[in-house]
Residue, then its C-alpha position, 0 to 999 in steps of 0.5 A: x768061365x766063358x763055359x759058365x757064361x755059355x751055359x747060363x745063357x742057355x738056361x736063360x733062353x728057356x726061362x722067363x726074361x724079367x722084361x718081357x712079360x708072358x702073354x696070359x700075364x699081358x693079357x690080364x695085366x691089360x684087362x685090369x688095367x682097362x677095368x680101372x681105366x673105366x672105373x675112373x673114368x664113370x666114377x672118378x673123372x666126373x665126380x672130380x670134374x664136377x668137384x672141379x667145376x663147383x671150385x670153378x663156380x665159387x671161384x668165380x662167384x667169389x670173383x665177381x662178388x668181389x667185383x661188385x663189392x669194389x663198384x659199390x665201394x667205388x660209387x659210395x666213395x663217390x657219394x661220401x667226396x661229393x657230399x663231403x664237398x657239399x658239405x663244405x661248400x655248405x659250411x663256407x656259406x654259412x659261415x660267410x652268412x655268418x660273418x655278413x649276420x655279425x657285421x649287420x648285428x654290429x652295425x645295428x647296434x652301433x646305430x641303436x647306441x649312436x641313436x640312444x645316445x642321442x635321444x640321452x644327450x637331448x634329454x641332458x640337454x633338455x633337462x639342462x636347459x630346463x634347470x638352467x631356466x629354473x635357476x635363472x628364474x629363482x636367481x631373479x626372484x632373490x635378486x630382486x628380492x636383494x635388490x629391494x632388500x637394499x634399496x630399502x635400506x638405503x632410502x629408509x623406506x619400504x619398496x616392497x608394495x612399490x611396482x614401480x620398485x618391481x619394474x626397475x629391478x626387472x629392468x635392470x636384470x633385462x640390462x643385465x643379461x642383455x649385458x651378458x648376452x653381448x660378452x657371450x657372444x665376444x668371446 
């Protein structure tokens, strides 16, 4: 076995090694190579790099889109609480006008009622009185009339024409109510 180990070592000093390439294989190998290298570098590299940069460029865009998008956002959240606050401060003060308006309506119309109410209790007033003196009047025509009615009959005579029939029965109604008067004013 060692003889066959010798020998095919031999062989292989004369043959071609798997690792080591021959040079016309090197040279053509690295030809190649370099022509691919340059193809992508002309051609590849800067269409990926432009490809890149486009990316790059909506990318940022995007970015500061976004950015932008969030200031107006921002600044309209800002209005939407200030007016929001307005709007509530606004609405306090209309409903405390609100409130002063009810109370001065109420208070008007107390007042109109208190003075309707007044003007209808001297009206009553008025009109009592003015019944009161009809009353009195009528009951002092058919008192005397009564009264001389009677004094006629009880002296057989008639005191109608009489004026002086007339002026004692106004006298006795003057005593009369002065009489009331004076217990009016007791009690």
């Amino acid at each position: 076995m060692s003889h066959a180990l010798i020998l095919a070592a031999d062989q292989g000093s004369t043959s071609h090694s798997v690792l080591v390439p021959e040079l016309p294989d090197l040279v053509w190998g690295t030809i190649a190579f370099l022509a691919v290298l340059a193809v992508l570098i002309w051609k590849v590299l800067p269409a990926v790099n432009k490809a890149l940069d486009a990316r790059r460029d909506a990318i940022q865009g995007n970015i500061e889109r976004a950015d932008e998008a969030q200031d107006k956002a921002n600044a309209l959240l800002e209005q939407y609480t200030a007016q929001l606050a307005d709007a509530r401060s606004e609405a306090a003060v209309i409903r405390e006008q609100a409130r002063e308006d009810g109370k001065r309506i109420v208070a008007e119309h107390k007042d109109q009622a208190t003075v309707e109410a007044a003007r209808v209790t001297a009206n009553a007033q008025a009109q009592i009185a003015a019944e009161r003196k009809a009353a009195a009047s009528q009951l002092r025509t058919e008192v005397g009339s009564l009264a001389i009615d009677l004094a006629s009959g009880v002296i057989g005579e008639s005191l109608k024409d009489d004026a002086k029939a007339s002026s004692v029965v106004d006298r006795f109604l003057a005593e009369l109510e002065a009489s009331e008067g004076k217990a009016g004013a007791q009690a």
